[in-house]
C-alpha positions, 0 to 999 in steps of 0.5 A: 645113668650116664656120667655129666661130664664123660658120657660114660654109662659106667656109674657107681654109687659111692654114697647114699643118705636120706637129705631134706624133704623126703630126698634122697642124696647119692654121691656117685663116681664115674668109672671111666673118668673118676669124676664125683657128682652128686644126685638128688631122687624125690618123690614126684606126686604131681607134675608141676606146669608153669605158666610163662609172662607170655602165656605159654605153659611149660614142665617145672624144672628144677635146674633151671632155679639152681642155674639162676641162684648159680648166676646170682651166687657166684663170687659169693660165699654160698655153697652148692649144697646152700643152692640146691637146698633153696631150690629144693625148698621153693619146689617143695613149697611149690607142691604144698600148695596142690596146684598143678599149674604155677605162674613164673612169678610164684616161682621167682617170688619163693626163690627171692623169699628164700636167697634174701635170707642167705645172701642179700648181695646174691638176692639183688643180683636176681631180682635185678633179672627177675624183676627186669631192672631198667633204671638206677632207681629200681636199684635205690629201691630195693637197697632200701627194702634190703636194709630193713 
């Protein structure tokens, strides 16, 4: 493994523990740079496929959930660790229903499902994205669904 932020092959483990969902988490150190990051190892049992709105079909990938619910998390009071864990779950859920290809809206409607439940300011942010808000009513319409 290489180091995210030097590039270095020069890796250690400092720390391993099992976490969530069959994962195992590993806090690791660079040795060139002294930088810390963290790695998550699970269990691939099917590669999952995803099917764009616009047809084209790509591989899951995780980070990109973690990228969006980071956009969406930001100045809010939500940890990296809550972040990951929520992309962690939607995967898992995502490979409980045994289909090998999955449409984007399956994945944005789980992650939605989720961040509404840890933060609703974050959970209008994406789905204003999500959802391709236009107009200020889209926005009246989902403040409301918020508060109940």
């Amino acid at each position: 493994m290489k180091c995210p932020y030097c590039g270095s092959d020069g890796v250690r483990t400092l720390e391993t523990r099992d976490s969530q969902n069959n994962t195992i988490r590993r806090r690791k150190e660079c040795l060139n740079c002294g930088k810390r990051f963290t790695t998550y190892e699970y269990i691939e049992t099917v590669e999952l496929m995803v099917r764009k709105t616009d047809g084209r079909i790509e591989r899951f990938d995780l980070n990109k959930i973690v990228r969006g619910l980071q956009k969406a998390c930001e100045k809010r009071p939500v940890t990296m660790e809550q972040i990951r864990n929520l992309a962690e779950r939607v995967r898992q859920d995502l490979m409980m229903r045994g289909k090998g290809e999955i449409s984007s809206q399956e994945i944005g409607d789980l992650t939605s499902k989720y961040l509404k439940k840890l933060d609703r300011i974050a959970y209008i942010r994406f789905a204003s994205v999500y959802k391709r808000f236009e107009e200020p009513e889209d926005f009246r319409r989902i403040l409301k669904e918020v508060r109940k």
